[in-house]
N, C-alpha and C positions, 0 to 999 in steps of 0.2 A: 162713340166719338171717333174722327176720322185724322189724321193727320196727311198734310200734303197727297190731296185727292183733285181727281182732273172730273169734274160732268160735265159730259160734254154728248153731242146728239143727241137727245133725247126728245120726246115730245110727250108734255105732261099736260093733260086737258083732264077736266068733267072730275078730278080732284075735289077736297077742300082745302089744300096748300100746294101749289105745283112742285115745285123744289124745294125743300126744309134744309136748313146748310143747321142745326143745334147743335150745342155741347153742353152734356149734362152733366147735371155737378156731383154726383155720386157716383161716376165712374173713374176708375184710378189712371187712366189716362187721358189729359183732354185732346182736344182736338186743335186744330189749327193749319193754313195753308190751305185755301180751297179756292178752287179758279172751276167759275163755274160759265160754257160758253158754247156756244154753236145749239143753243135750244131752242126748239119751239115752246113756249109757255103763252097758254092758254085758254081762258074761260074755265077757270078753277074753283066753283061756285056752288059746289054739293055739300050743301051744310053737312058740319059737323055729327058724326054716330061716334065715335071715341067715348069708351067709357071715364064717368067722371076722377079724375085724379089721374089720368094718365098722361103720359108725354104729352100726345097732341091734340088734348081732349080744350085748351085752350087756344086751339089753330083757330082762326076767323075763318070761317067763308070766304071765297073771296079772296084769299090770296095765290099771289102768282109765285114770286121767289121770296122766302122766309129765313131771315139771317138773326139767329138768337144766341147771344154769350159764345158770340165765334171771333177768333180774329184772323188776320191778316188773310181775307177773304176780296175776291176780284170775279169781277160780275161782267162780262163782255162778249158783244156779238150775239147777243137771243134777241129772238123776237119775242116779244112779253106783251101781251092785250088780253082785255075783257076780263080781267080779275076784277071784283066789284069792289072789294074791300079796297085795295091797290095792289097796284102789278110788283112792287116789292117794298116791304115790309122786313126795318133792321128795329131789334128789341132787343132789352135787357133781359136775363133772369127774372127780375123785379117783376115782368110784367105778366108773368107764365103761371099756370095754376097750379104749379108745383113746387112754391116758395118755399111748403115745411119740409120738403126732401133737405136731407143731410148732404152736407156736400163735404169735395175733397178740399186738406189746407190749403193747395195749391189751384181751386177753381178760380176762374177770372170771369165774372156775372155780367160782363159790359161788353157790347162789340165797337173792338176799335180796329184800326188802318184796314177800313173798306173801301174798297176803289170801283167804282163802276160806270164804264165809259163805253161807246161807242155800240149801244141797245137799241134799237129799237121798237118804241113805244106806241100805243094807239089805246083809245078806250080805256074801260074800268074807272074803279074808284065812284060811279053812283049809287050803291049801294050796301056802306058798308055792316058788316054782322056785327051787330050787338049793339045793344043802347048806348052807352058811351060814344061810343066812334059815330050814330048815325045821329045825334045829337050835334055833335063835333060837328059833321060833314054839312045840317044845316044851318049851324048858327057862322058858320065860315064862308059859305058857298049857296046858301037859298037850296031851294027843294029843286031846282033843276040841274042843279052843279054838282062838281066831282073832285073828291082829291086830286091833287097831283101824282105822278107815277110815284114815288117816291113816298114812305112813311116810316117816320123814324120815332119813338119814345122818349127821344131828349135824355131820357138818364144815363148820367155818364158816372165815373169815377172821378169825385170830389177833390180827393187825393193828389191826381194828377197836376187841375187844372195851373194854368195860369193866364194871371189878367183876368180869368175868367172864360177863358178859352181852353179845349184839348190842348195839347203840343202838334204841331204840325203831323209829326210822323204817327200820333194815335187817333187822326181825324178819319173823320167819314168824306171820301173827297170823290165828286162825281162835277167833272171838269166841262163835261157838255150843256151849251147855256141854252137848248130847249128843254133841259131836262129839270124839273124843280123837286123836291124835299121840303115836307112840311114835320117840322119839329113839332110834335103835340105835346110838348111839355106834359107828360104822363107823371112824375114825379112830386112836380106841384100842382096835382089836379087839373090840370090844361089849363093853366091861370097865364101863359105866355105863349101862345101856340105862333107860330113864324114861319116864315118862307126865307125867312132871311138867307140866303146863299154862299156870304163873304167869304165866311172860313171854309168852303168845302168844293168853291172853285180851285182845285188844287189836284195835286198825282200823287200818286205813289210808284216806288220801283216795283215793276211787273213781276209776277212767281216765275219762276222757271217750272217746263213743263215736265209733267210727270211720266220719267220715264223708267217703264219695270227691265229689270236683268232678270231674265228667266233662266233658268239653268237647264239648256237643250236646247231654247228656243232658237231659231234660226235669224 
């Protein structure tokens, strides 16, 4: 688990997840604060060899940037195409093959205040891994269609809500109105799947960037 971390140039292709931003729940520190930008990602589309029950052995195919049980995470300025699953993918712990791991008191299994603005998108999302989601993709979209850049699990913390809404400041808010997010309601079996946008046309205040004090460095 990483705290207040900067990815930045990178170019992640021929992957099976191009960026993994996780925090996993039996390590004693979690992570949070991750400004992830200036990337090339993708065609990240090399099925999955991960042994079973491992971290990422429930990574799809197919994804481009992969945001699980992280928060206060900020996604801007990458070019992100030709992930088939979708070019970014936000999940719960819930949704990960490694539910019977022990976790810490202090894990938080839900990613909230994600911000991600000002991407550019192209491609992906026709073919995504696993039956469920390629199920999903054509009772939504016909066999010639594709997710939106955007793919989120819907499962939030119940706790939270109100009205039946996040709180503003623990939303998932991507402010750019070419960009869409489809909620697959993962939680109640994809019994409400949605594009609905309302609550997540919205900002968040930007991370400050990460800067190291090296002791000698010039």
């Amino acid at each position: 688990n990483t705290s207040f971390a900067d990815v930045y140039e990178n170019v992640a292709t021929n992957n099976t997840g191009g960026i993994l931003v996780f925090n996993m729940p039996n390590l004693p520190k979690p992570g949070v604060a991750t400004r992830v930008f200036k990337n090339e990602v993708y065609a990240n589309n090399t099925a999955n060899f991960a042994p079973e029950g491992g971290a990422v052995a429930g990574v799809p195919a197919g994804s481009g940037i992969l945001i699980n049980s992280n928060d206060f995470v900020e996604v801007f300025d990458n070019d992100i195409r030709d992930n088939e699953t979708a070019n970014v993918i936000i999940s719960s712990f819930f949704a990960t093959t490694y539910t019977e791991r022990s976790a810490q008191p202090d894990f938080d299994p839900f990613p909230e205040t994600i911000y991600i603005y000002n991407n550019r998108f192209s491609g992906g999302g026709s073919s995504p891994d696993g039956l469920d989601l390629q199920t999903l993709k054509l009772a939504q979209y016909g066999l010639s269609g594709s997710f939106p850049d955007v793919l989120w699990d819907g499962i939030v913390n119940e706790e939270l809500l109100v009205d039946g809404s996040l709180p503003a400041d623990h939303s998932i808010c991507i402010p750019d109105e070419n960009v869409i997010m489809l909620n697959i309601d993962m939680g109640n079996d994809f019994a409400n799947v949605t594009e609905d946008m309302t609550a997540h046309r919205c900002s968040h205040d930007k991370l400050a960037a990460v800067v190291l004090d090296i002791a000698g460095a010039e």
